[in-house]
C-alpha positions as CSV (number, residue, x, y, z in Angstrom):
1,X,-17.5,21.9,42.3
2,X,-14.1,21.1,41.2
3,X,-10.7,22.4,42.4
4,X,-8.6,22.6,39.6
5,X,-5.0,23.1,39.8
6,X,-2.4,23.5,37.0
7,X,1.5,22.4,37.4
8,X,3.7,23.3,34.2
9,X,6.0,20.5,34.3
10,X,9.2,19.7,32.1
11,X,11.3,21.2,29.2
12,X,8.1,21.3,27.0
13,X,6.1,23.2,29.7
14,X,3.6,20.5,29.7
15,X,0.2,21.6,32.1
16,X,-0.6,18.7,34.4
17,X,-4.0,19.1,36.1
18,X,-4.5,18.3,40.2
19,X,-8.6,18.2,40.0
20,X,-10.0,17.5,43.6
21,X,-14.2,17.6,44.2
22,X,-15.6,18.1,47.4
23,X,-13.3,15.6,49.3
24,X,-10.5,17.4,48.9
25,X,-8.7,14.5,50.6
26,X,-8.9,12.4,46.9
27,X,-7.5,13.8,43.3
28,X,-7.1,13.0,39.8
29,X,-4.5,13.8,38.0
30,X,-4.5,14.4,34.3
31,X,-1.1,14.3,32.4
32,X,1.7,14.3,34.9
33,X,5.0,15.2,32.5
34,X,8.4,15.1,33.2
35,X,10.5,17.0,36.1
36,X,7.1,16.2,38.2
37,X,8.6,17.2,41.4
38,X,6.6,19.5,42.7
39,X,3.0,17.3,41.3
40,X,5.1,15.3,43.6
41,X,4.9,17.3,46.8
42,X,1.6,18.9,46.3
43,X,0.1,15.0,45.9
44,X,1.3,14.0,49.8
45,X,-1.2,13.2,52.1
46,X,-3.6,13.0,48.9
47,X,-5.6,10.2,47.7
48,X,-4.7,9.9,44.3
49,X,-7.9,7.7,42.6
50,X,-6.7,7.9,38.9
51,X,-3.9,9.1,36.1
52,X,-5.9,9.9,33.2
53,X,-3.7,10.7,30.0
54,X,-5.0,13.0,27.2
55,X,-2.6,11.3,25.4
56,X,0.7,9.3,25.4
57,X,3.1,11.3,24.1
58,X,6.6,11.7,26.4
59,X,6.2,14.9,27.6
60,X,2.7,14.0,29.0
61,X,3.7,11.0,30.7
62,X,6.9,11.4,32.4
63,X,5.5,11.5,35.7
64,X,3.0,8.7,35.2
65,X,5.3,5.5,36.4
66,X,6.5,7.9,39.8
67,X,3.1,8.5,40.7
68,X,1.5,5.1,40.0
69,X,4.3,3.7,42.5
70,X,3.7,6.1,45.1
71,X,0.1,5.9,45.3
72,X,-1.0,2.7,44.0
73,X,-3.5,4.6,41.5
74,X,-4.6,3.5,38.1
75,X,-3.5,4.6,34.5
76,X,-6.0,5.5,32.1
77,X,-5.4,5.6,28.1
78,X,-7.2,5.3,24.9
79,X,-6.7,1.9,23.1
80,X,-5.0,2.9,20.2
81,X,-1.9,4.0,22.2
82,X,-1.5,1.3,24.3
83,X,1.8,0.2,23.6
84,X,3.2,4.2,23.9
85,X,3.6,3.8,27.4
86,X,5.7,0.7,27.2
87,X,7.8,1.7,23.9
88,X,9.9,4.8,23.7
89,X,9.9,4.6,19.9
90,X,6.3,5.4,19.9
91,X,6.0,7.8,22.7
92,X,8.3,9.9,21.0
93,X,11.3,10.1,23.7
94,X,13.8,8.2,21.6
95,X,12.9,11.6,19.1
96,X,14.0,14.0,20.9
97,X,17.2,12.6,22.9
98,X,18.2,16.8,23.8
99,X,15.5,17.0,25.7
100,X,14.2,13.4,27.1
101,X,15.8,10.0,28.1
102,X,13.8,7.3,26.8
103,X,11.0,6.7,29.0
104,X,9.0,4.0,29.4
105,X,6.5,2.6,31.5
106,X,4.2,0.1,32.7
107,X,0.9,-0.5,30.1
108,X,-2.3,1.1,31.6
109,X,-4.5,-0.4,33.7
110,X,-7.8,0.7,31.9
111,X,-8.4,2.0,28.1
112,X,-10.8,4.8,27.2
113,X,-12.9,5.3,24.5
114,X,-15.3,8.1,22.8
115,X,-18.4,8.0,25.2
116,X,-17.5,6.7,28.7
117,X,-18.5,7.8,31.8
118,X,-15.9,7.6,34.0
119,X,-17.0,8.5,37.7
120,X,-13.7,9.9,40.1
121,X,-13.7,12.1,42.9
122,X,-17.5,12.2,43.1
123,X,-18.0,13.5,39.5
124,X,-18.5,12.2,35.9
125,X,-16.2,12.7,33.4
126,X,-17.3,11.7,30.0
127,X,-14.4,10.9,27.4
128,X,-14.3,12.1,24.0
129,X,-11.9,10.6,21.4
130,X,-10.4,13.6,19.8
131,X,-7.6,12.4,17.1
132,X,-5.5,14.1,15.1
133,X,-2.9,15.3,17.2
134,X,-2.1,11.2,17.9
135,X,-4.4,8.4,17.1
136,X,-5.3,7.9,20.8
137,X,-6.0,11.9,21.6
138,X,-8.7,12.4,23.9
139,X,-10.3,14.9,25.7
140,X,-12.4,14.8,29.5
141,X,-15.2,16.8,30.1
142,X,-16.8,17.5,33.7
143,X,-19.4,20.2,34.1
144,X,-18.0,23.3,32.7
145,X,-14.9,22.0,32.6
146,X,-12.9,20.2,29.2
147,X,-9.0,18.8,29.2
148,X,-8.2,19.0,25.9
149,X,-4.6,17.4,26.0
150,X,-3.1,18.6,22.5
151,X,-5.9,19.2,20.3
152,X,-6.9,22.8,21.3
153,X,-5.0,25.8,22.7
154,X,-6.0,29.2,23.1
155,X,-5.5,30.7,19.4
156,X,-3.9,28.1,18.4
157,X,-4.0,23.8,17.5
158,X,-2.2,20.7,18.1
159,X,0.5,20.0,15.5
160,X,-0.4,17.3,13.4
161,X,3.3,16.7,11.6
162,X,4.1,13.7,14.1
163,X,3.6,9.7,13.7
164,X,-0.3,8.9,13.7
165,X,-1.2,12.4,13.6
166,X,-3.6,14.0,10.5
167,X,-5.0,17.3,9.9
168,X,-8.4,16.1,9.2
169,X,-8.8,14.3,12.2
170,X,-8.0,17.1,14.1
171,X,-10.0,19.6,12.8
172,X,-13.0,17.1,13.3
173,X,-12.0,16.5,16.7
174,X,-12.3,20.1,17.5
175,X,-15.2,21.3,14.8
176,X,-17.3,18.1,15.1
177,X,-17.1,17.4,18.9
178,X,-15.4,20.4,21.1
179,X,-17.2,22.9,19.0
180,X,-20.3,21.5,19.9
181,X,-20.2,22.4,23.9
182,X,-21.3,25.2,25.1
183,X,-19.5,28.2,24.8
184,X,-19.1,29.0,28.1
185,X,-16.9,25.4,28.8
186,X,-13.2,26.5,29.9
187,X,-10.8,24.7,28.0
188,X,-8.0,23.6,29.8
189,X,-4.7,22.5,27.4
190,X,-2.0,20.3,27.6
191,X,0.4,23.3,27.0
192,X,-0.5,27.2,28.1
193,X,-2.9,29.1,29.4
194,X,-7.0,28.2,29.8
195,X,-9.4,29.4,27.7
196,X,-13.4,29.2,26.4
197,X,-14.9,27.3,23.7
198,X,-16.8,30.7,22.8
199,X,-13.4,31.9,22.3
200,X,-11.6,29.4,20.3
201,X,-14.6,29.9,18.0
202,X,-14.5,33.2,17.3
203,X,-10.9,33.9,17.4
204,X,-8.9,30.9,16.8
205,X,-6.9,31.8,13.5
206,X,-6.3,28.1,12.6
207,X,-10.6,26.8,12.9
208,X,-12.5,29.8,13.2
């Protein structure tokens, strides 16, 4: 069983996930934005076993250098946006100077790609490359449970109008892969609130 708990961090309201199994004395946490202050507190006394990024655009990773630091955990990121950690031109924080200094951090330790089995906090979570949103979108599924960083939101779809990203892709991602799980999988996004693959299919305006 998973403990699963959401922190909406930064100017862009960005959902980072604190996911604890049955040691709830280890965690993984999924997208740590910017303004991660109180991911910050809620992580003391944990042991943090991995940073696993949907995606590296800034407002996902803000937190990720912070957190590495303070508890000697590893990065995880697909290959094809490997250099967005290190290079605010790509990770889009040179963009949007109102709302982000450039940020910038150190490469990830590991890369993902479509098909892994990664196993953390006593479960499996198997990625799946999702593109569209960004070249390097992916999302994590354990049990019931899916990240979907960017790609799906309840009623709604990643934007696809930014460097690397492409509408087909992205409705590929979500038709070809996420709309094959069951419908019952709760879809947790990288901006919002939850929702259910049943859901998305029968109400989502933009893939329904």
């Amino acid at each position: 069983m998973l403990n699963i708990e959401t922190f909406s961090l930064g100017p862009l309201q960005t959902n980072a996930y604190l996911i604890r199994g049955e040691d709830e004395g280890k965690a993984i946490v999924i997208d740590p934005g910017m303004n991660p202050a109180p991911l910050i507190r809620r992580i003391e006394g944990l042991e943090i076993e991995a940073i696993l990024l949907t995606h590296a655009h800034f407002d996902h990773i803000g937190g990720v250098e912070e957190i590495r630091r303070l508890k000697k955990c590893p990065v995880y990121l697909h290959s094809l946006e490997s250099d967005w950690l290190t290079t605010p031109a790509l990770n889009g924080s040179l963009r949007w100077a109102e709302v982000s200094p450039p940020i910038q951090s150190g490469p990830a330790e590991y890369e993902l790609a479509e098909g892994q089995k990664l196993k953390l906090i006593g479960h499996e979570f198997t990625v799946f490359h999702t593109p569209g949103h960004s070249p390097g979108s992916v999302s994590f599924l354990c049990g019931n449970h899916l990240f979907s960083g960017d790609v799906l939101f309840r009623m709604s779809v990643g934007r696809t109008d930014l460097p690397g990203g492409r509408e087909a892709d992205l409705f590929n991602s979500i038709r070809g892969k996420l709309f094959t799980l069951s419908d019952e999988v709760i879809v947790y996004p990288g901006h919002g609130p939850k929702t259910t693959i049943g859901f998305e299919k029968a109400n989502n305006p933009y893939v329904s």
